[in-house]
PDB file with SEQRES, HELIX, SHEET and CRYST1 records, atoms N, CA, C and O in Angstrom:
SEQRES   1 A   85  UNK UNK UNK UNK UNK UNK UNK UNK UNK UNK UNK UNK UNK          
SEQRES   2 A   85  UNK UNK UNK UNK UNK UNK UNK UNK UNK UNK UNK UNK UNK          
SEQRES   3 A   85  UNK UNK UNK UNK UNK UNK UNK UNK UNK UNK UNK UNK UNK          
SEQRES   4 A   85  UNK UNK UNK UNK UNK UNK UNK UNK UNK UNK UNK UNK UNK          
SEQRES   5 A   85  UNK UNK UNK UNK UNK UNK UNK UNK UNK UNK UNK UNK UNK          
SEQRES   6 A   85  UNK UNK UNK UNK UNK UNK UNK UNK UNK UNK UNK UNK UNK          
SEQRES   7 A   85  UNK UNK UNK UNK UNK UNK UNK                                  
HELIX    1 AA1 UNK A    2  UNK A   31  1                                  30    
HELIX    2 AA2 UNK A   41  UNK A   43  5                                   3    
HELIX    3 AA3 UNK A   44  UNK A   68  1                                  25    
HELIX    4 AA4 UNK A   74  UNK A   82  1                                   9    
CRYST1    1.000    1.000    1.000  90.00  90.00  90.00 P 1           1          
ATOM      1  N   UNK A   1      41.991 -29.068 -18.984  1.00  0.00           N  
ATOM      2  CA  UNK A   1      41.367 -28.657 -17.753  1.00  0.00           C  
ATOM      3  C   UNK A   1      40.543 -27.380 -17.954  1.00  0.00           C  
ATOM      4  O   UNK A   1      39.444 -27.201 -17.431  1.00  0.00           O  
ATOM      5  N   UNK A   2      41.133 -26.554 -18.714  1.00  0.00           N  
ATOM      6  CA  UNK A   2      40.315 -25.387 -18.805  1.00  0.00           C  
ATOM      7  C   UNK A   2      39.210 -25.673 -19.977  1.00  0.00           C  
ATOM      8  O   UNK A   2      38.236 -24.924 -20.050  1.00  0.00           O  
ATOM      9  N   UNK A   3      39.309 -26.362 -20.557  1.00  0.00           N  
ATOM     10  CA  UNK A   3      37.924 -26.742 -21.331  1.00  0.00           C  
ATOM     11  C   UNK A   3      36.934 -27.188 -20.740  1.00  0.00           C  
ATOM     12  O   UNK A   3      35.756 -26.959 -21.014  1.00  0.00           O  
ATOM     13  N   UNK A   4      37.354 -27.851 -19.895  1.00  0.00           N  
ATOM     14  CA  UNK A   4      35.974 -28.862 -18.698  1.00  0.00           C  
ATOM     15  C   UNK A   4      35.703 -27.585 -17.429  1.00  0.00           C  
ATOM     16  O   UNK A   4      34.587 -27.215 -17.064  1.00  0.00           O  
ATOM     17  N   UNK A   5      36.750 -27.169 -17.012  1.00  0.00           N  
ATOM     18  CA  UNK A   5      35.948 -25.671 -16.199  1.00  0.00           C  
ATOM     19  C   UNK A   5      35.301 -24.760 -17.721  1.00  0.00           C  
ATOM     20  O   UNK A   5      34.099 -24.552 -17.560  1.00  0.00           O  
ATOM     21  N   UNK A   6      35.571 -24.470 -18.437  1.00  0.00           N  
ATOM     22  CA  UNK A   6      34.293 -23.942 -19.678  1.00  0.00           C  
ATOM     23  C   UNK A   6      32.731 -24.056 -19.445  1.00  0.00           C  
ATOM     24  O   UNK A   6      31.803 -23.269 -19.260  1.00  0.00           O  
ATOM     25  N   UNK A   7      32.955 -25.864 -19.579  1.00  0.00           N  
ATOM     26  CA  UNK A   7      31.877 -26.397 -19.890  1.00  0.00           C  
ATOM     27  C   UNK A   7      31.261 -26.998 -18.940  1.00  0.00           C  
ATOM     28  O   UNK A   7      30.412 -27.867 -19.134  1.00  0.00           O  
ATOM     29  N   UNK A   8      31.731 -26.480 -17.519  1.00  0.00           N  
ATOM     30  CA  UNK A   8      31.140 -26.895 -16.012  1.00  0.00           C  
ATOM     31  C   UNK A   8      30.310 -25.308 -15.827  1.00  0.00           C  
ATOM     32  O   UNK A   8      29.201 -25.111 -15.330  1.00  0.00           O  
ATOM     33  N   UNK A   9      31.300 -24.273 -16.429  1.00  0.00           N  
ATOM     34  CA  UNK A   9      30.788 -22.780 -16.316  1.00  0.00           C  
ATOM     35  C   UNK A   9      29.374 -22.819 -17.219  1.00  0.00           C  
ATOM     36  O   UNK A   9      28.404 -22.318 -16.649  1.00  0.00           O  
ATOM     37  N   UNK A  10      29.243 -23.134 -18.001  1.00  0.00           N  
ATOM     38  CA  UNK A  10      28.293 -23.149 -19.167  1.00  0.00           C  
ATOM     39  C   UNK A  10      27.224 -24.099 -18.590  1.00  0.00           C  
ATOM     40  O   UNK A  10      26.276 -23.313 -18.583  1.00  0.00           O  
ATOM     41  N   UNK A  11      26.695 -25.334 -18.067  1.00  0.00           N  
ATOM     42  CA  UNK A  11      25.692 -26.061 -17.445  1.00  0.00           C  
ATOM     43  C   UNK A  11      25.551 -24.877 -16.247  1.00  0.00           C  
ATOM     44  O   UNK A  11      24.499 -24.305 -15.963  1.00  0.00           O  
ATOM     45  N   UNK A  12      26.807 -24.659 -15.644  1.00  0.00           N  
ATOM     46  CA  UNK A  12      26.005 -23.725 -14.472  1.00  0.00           C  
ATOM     47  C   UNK A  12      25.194 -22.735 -14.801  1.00  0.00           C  
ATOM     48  O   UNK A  12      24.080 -22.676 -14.280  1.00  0.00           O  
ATOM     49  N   UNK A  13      25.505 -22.036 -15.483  1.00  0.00           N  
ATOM     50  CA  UNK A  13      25.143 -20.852 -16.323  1.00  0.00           C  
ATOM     51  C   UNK A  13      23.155 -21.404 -16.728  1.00  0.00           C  
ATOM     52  O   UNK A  13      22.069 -20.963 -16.352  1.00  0.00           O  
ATOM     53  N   UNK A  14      23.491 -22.287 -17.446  1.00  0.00           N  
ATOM     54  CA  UNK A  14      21.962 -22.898 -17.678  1.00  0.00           C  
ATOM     55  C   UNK A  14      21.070 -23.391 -16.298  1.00  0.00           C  
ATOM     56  O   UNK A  14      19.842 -23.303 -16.322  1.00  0.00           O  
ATOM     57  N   UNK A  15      21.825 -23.943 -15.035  1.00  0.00           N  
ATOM     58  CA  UNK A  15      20.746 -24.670 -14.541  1.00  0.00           C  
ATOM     59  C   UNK A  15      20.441 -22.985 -13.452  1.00  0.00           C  
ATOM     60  O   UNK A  15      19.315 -22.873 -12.966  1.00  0.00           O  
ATOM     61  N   UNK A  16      21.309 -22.026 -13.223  1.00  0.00           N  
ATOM     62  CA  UNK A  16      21.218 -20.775 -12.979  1.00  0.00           C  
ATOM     63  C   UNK A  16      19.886 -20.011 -14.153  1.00  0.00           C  
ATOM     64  O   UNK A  16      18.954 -19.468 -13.560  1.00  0.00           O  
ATOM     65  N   UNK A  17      19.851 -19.998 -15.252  1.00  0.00           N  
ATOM     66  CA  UNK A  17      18.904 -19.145 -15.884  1.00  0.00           C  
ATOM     67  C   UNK A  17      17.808 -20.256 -15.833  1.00  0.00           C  
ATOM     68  O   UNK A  17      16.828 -19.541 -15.627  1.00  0.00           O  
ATOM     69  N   UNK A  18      17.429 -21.253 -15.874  1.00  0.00           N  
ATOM     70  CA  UNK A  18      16.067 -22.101 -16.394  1.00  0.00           C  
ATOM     71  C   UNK A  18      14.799 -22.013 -15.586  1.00  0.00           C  
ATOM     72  O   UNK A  18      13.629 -21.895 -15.951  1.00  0.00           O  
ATOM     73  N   UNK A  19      15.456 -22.121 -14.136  1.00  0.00           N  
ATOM     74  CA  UNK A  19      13.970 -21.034 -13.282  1.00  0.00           C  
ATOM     75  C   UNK A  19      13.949 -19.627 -13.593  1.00  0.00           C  
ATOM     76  O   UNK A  19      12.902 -19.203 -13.105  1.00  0.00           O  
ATOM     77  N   UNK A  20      14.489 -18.810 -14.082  1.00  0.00           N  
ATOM     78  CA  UNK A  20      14.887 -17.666 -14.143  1.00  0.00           C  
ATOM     79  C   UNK A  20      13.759 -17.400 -15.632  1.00  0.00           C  
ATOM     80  O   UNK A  20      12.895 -16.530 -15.514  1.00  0.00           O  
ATOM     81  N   UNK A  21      13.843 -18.096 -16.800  1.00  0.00           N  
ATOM     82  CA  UNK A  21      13.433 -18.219 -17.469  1.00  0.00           C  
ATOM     83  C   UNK A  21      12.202 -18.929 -17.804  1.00  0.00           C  
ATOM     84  O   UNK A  21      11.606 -18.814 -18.875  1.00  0.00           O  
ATOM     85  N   UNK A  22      11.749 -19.904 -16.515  1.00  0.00           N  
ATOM     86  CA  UNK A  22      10.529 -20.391 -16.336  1.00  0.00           C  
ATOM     87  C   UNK A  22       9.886 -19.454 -15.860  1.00  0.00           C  
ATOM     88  O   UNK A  22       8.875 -19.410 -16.561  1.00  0.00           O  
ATOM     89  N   UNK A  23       9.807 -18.453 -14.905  1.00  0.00           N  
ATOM     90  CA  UNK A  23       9.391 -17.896 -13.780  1.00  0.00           C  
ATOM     91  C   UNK A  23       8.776 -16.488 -14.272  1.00  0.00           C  
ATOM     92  O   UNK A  23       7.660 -16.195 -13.842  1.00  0.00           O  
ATOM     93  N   UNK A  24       9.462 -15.559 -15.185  1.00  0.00           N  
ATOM     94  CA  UNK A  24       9.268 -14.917 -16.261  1.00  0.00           C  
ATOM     95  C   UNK A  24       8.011 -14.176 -16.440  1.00  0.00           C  
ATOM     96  O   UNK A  24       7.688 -13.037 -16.105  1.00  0.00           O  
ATOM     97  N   UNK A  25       7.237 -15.337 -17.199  1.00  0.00           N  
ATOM     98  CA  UNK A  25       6.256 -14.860 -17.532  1.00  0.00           C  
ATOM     99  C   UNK A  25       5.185 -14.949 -16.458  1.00  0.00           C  
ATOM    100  O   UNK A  25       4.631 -13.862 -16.296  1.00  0.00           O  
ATOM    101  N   UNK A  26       4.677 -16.033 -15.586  1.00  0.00           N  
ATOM    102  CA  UNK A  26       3.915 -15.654 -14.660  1.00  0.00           C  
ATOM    103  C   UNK A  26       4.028 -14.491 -13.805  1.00  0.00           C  
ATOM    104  O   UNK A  26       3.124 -13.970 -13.151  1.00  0.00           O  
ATOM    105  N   UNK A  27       5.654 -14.026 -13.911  1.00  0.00           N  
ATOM    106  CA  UNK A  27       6.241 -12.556 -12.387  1.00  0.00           C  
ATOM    107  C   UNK A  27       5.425 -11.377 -13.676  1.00  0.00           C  
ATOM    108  O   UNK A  27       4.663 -10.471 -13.342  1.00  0.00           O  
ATOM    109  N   UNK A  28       5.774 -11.649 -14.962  1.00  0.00           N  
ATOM    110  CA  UNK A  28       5.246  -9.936 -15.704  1.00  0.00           C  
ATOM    111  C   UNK A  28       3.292 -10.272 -15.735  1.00  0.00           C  
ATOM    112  O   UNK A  28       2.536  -9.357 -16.060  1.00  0.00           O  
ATOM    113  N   UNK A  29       2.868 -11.358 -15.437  1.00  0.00           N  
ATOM    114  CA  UNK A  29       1.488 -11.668 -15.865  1.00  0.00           C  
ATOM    115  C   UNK A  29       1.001 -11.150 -14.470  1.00  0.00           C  
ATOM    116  O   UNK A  29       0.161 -10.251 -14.452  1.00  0.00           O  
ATOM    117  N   UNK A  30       1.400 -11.577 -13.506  1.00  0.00           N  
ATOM    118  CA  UNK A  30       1.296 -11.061 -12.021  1.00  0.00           C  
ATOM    119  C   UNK A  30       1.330  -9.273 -11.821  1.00  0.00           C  
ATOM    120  O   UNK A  30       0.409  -8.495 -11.572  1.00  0.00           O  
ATOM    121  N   UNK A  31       2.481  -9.084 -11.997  1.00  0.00           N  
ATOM    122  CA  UNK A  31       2.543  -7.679 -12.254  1.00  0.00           C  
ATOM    123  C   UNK A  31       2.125  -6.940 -12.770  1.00  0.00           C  
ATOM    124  O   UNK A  31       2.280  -5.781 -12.386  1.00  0.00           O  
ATOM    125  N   UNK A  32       1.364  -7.242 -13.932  1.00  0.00           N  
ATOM    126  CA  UNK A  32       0.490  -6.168 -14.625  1.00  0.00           C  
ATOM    127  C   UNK A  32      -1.102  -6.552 -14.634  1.00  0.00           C  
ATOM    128  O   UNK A  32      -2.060  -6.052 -15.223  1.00  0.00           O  
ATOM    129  N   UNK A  33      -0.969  -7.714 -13.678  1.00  0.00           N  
ATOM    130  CA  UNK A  33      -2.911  -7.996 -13.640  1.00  0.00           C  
ATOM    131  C   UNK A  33      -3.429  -7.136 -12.716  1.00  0.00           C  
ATOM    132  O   UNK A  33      -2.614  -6.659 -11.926  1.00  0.00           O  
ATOM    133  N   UNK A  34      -5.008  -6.692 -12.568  1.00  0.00           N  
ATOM    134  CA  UNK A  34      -5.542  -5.741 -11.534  1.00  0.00           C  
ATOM    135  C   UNK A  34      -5.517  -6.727 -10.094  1.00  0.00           C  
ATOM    136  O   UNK A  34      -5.879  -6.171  -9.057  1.00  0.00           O  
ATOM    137  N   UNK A  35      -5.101  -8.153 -10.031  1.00  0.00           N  
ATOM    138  CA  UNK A  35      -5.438  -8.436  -9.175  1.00  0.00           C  
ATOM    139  C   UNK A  35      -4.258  -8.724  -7.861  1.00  0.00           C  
ATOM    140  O   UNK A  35      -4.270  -8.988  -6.659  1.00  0.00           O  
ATOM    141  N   UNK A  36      -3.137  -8.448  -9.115  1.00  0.00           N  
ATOM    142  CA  UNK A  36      -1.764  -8.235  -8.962  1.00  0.00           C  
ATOM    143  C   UNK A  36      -1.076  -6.877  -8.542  1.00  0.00           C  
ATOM    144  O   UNK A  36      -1.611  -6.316  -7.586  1.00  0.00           O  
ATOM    145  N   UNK A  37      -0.229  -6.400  -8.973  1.00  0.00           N  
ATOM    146  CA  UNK A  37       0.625  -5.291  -8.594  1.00  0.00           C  
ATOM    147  C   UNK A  37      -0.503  -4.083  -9.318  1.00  0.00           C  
ATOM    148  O   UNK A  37      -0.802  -3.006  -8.802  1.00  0.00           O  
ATOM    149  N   UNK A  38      -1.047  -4.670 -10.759  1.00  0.00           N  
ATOM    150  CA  UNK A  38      -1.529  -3.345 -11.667  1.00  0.00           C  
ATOM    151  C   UNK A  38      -0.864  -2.674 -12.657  1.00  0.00           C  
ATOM    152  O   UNK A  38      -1.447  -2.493 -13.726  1.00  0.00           O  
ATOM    153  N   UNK A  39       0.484  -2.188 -12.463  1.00  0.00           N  
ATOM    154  CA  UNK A  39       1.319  -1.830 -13.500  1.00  0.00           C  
ATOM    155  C   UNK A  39       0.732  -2.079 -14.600  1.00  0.00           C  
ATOM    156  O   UNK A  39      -0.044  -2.992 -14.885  1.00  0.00           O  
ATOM    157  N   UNK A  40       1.452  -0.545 -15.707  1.00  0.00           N  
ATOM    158  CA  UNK A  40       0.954  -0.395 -16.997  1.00  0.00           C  
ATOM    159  C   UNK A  40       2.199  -0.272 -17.698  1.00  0.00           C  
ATOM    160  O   UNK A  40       3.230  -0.193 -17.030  1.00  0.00           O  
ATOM    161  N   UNK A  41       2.253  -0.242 -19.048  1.00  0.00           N  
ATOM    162  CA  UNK A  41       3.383  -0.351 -20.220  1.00  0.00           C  
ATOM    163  C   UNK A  41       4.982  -1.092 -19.296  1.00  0.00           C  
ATOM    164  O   UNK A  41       4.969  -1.829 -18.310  1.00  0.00           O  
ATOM    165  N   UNK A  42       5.965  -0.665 -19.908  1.00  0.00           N  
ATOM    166  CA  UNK A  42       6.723  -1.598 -19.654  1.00  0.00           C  
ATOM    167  C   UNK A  42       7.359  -1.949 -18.201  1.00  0.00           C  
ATOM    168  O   UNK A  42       8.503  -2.404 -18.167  1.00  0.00           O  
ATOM    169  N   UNK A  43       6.423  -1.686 -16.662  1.00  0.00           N  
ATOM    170  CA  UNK A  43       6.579  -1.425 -15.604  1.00  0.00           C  
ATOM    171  C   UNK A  43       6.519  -3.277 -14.981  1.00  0.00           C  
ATOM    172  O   UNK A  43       7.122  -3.819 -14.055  1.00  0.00           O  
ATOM    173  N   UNK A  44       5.445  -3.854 -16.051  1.00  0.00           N  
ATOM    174  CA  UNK A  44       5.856  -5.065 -15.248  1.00  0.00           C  
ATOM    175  C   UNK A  44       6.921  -6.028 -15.996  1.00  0.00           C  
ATOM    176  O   UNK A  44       7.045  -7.231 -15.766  1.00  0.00           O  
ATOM    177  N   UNK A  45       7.407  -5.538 -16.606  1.00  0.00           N  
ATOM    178  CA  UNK A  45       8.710  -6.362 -17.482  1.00  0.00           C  
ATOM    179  C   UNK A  45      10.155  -6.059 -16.423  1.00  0.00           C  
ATOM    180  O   UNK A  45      11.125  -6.792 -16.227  1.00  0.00           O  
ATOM    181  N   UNK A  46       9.840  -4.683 -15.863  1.00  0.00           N  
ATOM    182  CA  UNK A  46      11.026  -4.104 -14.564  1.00  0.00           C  
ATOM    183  C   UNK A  46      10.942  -4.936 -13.699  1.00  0.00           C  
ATOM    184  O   UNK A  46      11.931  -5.628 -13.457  1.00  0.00           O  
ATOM    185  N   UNK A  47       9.668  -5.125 -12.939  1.00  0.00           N  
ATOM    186  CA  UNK A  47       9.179  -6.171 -11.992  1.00  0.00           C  
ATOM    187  C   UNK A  47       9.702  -7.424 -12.157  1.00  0.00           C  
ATOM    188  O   UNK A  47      10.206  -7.953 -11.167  1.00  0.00           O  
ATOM    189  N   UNK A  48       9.689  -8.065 -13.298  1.00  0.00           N  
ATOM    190  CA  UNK A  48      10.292  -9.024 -13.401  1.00  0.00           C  
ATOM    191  C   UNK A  48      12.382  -9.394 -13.330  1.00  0.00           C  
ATOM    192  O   UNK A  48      13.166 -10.265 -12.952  1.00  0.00           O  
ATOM    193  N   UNK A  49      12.375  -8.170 -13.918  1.00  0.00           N  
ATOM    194  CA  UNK A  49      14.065  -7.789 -14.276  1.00  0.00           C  
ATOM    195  C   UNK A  49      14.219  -7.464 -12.615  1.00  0.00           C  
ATOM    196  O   UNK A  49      14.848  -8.338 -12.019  1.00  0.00           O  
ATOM    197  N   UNK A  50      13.815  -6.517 -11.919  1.00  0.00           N  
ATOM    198  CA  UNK A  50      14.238  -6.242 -10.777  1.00  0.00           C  
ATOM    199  C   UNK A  50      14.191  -7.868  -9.646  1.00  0.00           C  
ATOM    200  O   UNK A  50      15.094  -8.430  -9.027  1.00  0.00           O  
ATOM    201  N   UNK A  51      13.232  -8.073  -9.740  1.00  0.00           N  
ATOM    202  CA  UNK A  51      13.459  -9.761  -8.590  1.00  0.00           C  
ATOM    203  C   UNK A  51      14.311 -10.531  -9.198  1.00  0.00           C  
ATOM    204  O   UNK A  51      15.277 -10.797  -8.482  1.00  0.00           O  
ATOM    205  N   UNK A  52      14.347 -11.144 -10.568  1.00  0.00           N  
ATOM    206  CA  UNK A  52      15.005 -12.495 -10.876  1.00  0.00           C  
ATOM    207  C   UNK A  52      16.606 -11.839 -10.758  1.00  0.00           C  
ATOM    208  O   UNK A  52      17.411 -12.539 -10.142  1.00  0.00           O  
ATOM    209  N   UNK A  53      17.064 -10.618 -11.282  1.00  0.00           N  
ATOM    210  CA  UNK A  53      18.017 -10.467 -11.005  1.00  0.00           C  
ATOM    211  C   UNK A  53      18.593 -10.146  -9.860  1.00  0.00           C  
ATOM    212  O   UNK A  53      19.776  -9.813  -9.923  1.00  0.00           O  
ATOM    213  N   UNK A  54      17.831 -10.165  -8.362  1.00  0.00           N  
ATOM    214  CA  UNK A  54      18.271  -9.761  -7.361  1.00  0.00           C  
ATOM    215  C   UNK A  54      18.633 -11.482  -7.294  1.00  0.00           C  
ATOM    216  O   UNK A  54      19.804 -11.862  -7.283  1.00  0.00           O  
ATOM    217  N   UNK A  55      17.592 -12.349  -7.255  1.00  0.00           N  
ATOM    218  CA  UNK A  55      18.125 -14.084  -7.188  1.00  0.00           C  
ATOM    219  C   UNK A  55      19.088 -14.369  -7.848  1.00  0.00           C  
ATOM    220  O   UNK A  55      19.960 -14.981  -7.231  1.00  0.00           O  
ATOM    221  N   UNK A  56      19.312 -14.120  -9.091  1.00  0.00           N  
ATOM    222  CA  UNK A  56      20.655 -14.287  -9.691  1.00  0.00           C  
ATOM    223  C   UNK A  56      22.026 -13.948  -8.927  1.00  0.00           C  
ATOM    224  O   UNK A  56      22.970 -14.714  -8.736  1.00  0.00           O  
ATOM    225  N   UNK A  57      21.890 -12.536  -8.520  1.00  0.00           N  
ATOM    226  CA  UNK A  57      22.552 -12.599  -8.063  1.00  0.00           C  
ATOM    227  C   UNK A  57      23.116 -13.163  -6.478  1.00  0.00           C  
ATOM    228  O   UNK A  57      24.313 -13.159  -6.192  1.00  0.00           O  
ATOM    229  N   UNK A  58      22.253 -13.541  -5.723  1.00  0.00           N  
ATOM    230  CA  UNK A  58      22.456 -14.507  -5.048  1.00  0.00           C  
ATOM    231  C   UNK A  58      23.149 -15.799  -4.967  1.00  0.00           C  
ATOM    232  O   UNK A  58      24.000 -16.432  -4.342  1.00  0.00           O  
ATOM    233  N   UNK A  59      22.234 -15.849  -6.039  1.00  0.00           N  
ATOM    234  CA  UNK A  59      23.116 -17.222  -6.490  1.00  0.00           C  
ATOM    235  C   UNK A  59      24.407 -17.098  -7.098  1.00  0.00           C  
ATOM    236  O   UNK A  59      25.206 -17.865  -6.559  1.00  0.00           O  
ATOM    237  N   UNK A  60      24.909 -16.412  -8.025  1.00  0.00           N  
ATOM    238  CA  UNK A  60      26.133 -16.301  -8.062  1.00  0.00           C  
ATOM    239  C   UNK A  60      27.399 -15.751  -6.979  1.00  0.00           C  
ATOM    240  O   UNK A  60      28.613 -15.840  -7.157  1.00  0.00           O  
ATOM    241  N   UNK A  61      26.786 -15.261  -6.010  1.00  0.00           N  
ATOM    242  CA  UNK A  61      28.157 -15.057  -4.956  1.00  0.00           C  
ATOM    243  C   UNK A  61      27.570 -16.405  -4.361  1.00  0.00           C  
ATOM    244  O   UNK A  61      28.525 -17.144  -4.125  1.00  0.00           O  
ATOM    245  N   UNK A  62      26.611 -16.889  -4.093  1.00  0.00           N  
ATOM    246  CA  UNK A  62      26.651 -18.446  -3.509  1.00  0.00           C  
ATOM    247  C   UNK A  62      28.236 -19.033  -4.484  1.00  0.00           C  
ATOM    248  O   UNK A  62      29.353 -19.017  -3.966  1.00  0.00           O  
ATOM    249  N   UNK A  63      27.978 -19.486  -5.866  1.00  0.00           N  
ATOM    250  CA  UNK A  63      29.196 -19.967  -6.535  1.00  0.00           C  
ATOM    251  C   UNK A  63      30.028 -19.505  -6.283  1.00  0.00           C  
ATOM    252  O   UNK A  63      30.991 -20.218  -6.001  1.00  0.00           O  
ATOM    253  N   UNK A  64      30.168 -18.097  -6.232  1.00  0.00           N  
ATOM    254  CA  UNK A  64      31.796 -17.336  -6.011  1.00  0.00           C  
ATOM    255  C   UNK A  64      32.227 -17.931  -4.853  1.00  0.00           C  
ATOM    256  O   UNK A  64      33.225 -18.650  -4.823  1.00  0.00           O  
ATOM    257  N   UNK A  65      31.276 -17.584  -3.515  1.00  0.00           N  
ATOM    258  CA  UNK A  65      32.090 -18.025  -1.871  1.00  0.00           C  
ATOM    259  C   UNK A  65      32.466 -19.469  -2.272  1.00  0.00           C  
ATOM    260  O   UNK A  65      33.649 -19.798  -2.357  1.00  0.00           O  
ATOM    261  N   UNK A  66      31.265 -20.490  -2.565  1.00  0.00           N  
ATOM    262  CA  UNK A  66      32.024 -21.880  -2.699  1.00  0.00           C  
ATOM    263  C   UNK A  66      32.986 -22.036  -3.399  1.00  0.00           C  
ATOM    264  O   UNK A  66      33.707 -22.946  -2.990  1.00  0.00           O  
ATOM    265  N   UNK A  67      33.442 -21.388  -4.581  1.00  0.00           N  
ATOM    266  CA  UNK A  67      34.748 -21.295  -4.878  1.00  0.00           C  
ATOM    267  C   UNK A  67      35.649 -20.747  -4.288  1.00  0.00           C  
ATOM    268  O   UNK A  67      36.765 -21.193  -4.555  1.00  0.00           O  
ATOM    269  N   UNK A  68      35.592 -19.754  -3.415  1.00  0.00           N  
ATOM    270  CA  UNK A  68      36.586 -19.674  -2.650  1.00  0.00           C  
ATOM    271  C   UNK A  68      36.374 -20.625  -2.147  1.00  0.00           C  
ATOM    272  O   UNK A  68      36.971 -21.402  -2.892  1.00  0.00           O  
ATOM    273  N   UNK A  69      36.038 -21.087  -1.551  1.00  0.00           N  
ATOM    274  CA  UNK A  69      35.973 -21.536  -0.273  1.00  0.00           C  
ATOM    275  C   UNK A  69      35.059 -21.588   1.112  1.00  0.00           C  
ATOM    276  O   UNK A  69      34.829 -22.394   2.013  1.00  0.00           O  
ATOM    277  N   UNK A  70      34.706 -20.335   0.760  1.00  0.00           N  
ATOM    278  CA  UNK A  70      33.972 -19.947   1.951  1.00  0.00           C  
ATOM    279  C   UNK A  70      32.392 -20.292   2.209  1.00  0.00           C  
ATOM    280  O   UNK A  70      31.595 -20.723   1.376  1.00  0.00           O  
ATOM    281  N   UNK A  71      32.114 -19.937   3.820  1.00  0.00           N  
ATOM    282  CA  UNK A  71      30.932 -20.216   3.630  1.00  0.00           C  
ATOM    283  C   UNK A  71      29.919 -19.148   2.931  1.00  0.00           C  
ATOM    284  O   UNK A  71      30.184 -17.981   3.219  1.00  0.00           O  
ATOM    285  N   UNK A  72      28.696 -19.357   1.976  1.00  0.00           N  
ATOM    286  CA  UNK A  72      27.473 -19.060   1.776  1.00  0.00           C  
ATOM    287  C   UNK A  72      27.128 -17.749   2.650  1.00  0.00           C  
ATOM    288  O   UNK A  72      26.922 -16.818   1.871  1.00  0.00           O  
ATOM    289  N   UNK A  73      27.028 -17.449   3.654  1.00  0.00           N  
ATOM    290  CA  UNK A  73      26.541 -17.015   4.599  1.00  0.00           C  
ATOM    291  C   UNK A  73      25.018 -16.130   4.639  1.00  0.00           C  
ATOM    292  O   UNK A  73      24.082 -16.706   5.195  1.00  0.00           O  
ATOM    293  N   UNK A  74      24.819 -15.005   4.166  1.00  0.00           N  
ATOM    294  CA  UNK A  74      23.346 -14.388   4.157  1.00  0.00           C  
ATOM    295  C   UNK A  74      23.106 -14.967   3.166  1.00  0.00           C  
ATOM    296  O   UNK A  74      22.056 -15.611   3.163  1.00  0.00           O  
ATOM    297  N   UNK A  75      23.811 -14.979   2.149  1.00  0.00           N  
ATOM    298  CA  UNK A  75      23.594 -15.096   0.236  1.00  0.00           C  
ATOM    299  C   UNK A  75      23.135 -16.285   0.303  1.00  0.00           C  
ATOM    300  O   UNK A  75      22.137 -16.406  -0.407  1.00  0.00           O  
ATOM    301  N   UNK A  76      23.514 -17.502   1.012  1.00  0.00           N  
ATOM    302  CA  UNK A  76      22.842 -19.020   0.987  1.00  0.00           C  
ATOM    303  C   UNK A  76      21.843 -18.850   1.415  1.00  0.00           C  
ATOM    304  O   UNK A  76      20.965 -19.448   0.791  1.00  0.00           O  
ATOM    305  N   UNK A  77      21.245 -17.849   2.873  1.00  0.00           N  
ATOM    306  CA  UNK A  77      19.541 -18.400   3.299  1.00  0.00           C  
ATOM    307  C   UNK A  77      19.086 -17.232   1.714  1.00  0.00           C  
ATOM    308  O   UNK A  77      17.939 -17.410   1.304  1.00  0.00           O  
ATOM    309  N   UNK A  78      19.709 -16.447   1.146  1.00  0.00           N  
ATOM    310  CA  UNK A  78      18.609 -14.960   0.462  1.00  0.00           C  
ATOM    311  C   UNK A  78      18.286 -16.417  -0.690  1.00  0.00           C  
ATOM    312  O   UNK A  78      17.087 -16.559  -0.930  1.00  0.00           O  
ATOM    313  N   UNK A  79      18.995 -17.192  -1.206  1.00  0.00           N  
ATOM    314  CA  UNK A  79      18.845 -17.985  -2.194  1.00  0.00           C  
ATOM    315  C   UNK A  79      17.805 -19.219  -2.187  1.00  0.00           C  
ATOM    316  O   UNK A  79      17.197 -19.419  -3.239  1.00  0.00           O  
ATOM    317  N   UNK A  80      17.553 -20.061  -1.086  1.00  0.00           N  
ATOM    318  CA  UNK A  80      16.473 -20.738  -0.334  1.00  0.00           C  
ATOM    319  C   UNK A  80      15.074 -20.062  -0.093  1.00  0.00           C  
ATOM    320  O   UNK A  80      14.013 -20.684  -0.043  1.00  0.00           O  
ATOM    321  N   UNK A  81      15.214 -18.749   0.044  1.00  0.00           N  
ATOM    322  CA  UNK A  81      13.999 -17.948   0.497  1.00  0.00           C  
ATOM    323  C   UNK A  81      13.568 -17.170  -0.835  1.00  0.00           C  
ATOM    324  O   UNK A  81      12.356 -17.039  -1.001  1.00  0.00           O  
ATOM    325  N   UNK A  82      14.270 -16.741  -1.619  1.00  0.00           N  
ATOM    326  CA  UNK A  82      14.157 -16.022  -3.191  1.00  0.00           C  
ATOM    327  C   UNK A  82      13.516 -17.177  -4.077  1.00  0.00           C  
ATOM    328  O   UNK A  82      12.433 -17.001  -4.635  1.00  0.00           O  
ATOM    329  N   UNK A  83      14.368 -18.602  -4.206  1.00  0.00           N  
ATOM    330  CA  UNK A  83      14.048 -19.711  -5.309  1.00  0.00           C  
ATOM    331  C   UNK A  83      13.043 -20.362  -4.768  1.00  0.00           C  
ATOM    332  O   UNK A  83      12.401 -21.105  -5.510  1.00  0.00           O  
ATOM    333  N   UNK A  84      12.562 -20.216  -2.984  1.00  0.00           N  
ATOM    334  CA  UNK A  84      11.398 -20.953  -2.564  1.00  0.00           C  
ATOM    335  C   UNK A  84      10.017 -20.455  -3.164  1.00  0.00           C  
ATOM    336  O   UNK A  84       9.040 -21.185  -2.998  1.00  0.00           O  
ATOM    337  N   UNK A  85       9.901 -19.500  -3.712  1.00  0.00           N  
ATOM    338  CA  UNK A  85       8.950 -18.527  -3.714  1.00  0.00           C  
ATOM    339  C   UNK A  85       7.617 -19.236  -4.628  1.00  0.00           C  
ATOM    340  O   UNK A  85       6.584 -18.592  -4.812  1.00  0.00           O  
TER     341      UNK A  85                                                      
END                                                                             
């Protein structure tokens, strides 16, 4: 049992980073174009680190509450409105 929660943790883990990791390079290409944010040296690589990880973490207390149990509540609409983007 604890091998298959492992390896249920581990797909989550992936289908959690793969927009995260798609998304990437257009958020630092955005961020440092003039037509974009502008940012210079490593300011739009933050840009990128600062949003995807605010969605991440969304999404992971989404998993946590449904493992409890509970409902989603702000963290389910921040996750719909963050991954809609």
């Amino acid at each position: 049992m604890r091998l298959l929660v492992g390896v249920i943790a581990v797909l989550l883990a992936g289908v959690v980073a793969a927009p995260i990791a798609l998304s990437s390079h257009d958020i630092v290409a955005w961020a440092g174009s003039p037509g974009g944010l502008g940012l210079t040296g490593h300011w739009p690589l933050f840009t990128f680190v600062a949003l995807d990880t605010a969605a991440a973490v969304c999404v992971g207390m989404v998993f946590y509450t449904a493992w409890r149990g509970e409902p989603a509540g702000a963290f389910g609409l921040l996750v719909w409105g963050v991954r809609g983007r």
